[in-house]
N, C-alpha and C positions, 0 to 999 in steps of 0.2 A: 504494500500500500504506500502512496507515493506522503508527501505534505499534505496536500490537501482533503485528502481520505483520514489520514492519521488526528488534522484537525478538526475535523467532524466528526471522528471516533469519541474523542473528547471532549465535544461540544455534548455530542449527547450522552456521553455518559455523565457530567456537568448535570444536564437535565436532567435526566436517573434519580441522580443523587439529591439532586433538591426537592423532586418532588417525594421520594422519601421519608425526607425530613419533615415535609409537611405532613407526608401521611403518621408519621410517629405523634405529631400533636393534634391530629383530627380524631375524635373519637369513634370505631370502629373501623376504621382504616390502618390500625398499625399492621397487622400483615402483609398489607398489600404495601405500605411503607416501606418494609424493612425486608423484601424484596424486588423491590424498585433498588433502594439502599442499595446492597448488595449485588445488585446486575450493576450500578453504576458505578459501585467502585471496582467491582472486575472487568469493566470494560477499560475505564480510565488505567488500572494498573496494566494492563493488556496494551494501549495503546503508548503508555508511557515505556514498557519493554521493548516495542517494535521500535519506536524512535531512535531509543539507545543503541538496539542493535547494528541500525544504519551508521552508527558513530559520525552523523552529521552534525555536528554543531549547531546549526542553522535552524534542521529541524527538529533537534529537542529544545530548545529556545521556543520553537512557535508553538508544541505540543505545550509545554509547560506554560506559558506565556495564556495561550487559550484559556487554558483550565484557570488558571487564576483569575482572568480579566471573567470568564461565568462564575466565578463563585462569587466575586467583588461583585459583581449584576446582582446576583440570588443573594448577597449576604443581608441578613436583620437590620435595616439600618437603626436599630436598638443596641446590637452587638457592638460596640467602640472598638473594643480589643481584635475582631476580627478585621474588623473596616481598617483601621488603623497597620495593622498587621499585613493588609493583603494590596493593599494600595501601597506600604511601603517595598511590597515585593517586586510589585508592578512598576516603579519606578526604578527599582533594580536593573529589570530588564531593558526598560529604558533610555538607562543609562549607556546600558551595554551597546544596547543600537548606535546611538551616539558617539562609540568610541569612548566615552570614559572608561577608566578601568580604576579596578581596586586592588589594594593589595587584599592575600589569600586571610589574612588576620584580620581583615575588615569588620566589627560588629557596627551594627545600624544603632543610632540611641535611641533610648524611648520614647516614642507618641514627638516623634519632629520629622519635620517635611527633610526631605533628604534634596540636596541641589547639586546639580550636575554640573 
């Protein structure tokens, strides 16, 4: 499966998963949840294998990149810690686009906008 196959692997497995999670807080729907859940996170880890395998840079960047920017769409915007957390990731990548680079001991600080 080429880029753009592997990104829509994980776009919908993205979807999977979130809907899910909804179903875990709807009442009578956890079943159907927590197999959603679980087709979506073996599809995402299935699609995140095949990228690695390719040993493209490029396209585990986009795989990875994907998934984060659908979980940042679906995340709670109640959740601080996620949001904060997932957009700080996403500006990582970003970054990366950009040609910045970090060194490999780089940690991110707490709850601040990261600038490239």
């Amino acid at each position: 499966m080429g880029a753009t196959g592997l990104a829509n692997s994980v776009y919908n497995a993205a979807l999977l998963i979130d809907f899910g999670r909804k179903g875990f807080a709807t009442r009578g729907k956890a079943e159907e949840g927590r197999i959603s859940y679980e087709k979506g996170i073996a599809e995402a880890l299935s699609a995140f294998k095949e990228a690695q395998a390719t040993a493209d840079p490029q396209i585990i960047i986009l795989v990875e990149y994907t998934f984060l920017s659908q979980e940042l769409q679906f995340c709670d915007k109640s959740d601080k810690d996620s949001l904060t957390s997932l957009t700080q990731a996403i500006q990582m990548f970003d970054c990366y686009a950009k040609g910045t680079k970090y060194p490999e001991t780089y940690t991110l600080p707490k709850q601040q906008p990261l600038g490239c």
